[in-house]
C-alpha positions as CSV (number, residue, x, y, z in Angstrom):
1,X,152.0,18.5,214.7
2,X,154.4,17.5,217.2
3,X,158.2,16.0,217.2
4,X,158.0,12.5,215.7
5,X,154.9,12.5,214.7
6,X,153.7,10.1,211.8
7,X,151.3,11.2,209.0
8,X,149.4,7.9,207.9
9,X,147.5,7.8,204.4
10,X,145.2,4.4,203.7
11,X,146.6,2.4,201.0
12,X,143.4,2.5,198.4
13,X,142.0,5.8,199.8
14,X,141.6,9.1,198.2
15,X,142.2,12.4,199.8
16,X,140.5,15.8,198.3
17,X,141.4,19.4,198.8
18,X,144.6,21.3,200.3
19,X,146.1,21.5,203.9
20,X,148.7,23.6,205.0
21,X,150.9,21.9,207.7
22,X,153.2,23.8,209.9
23,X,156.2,21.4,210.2
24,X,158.5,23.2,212.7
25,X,158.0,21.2,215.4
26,X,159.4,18.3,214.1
27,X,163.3,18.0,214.6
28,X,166.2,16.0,212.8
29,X,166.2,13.6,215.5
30,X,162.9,13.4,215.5
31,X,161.2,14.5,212.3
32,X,157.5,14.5,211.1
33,X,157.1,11.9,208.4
34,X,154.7,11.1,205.9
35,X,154.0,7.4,205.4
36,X,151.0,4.8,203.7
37,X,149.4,1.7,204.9
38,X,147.2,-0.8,204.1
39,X,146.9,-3.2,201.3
40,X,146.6,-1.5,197.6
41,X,147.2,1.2,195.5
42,X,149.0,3.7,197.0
43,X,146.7,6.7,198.1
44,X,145.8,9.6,196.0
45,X,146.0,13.2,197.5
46,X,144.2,15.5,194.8
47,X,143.4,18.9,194.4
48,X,140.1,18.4,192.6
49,X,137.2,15.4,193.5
50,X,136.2,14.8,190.1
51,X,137.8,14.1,187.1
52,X,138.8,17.9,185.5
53,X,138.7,17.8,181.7
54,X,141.3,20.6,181.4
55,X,144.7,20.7,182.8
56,X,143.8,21.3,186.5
57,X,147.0,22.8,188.8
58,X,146.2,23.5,192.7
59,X,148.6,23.0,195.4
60,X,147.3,19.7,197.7
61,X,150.1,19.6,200.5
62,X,152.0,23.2,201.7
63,X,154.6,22.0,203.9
64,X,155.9,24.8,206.0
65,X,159.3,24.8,207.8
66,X,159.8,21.7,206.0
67,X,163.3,21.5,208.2
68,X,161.9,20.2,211.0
């Protein structure tokens, strides 16, 4: 990812699994944002595709150098 560089989950959508993102490219001027759109429920990031019957934990979203 690059400086000033928008992340865009659809509203309604679900997104499976985990990602590692490497945020030091992004700067205070120009920072790398996370952001929805669409019309609905906000979206759903999860570790898991299916419902778990037992208390699942997994990390979805590693940000890395989160300072830029």
């Amino acid at each position: 990812m690059d400086a000033g560089d928008t992340v865009l989950f659809k509203s309604g959508d679900t997104w499976v699994g985990s990602w590692d993102l490497d945020l030091s490219h992004g700067s205070e001027k120009h920072p790398i944002t996370f952001a929805s759109y669409g019309e609905g429920n906000k979206p759903s990031l999860r570790y898991y595709a299916n419902e778990v019957t037992e208390k699942a934990s997994g990390i979805v979203l590693t940000l890395n150098n989160p300072n830029g």
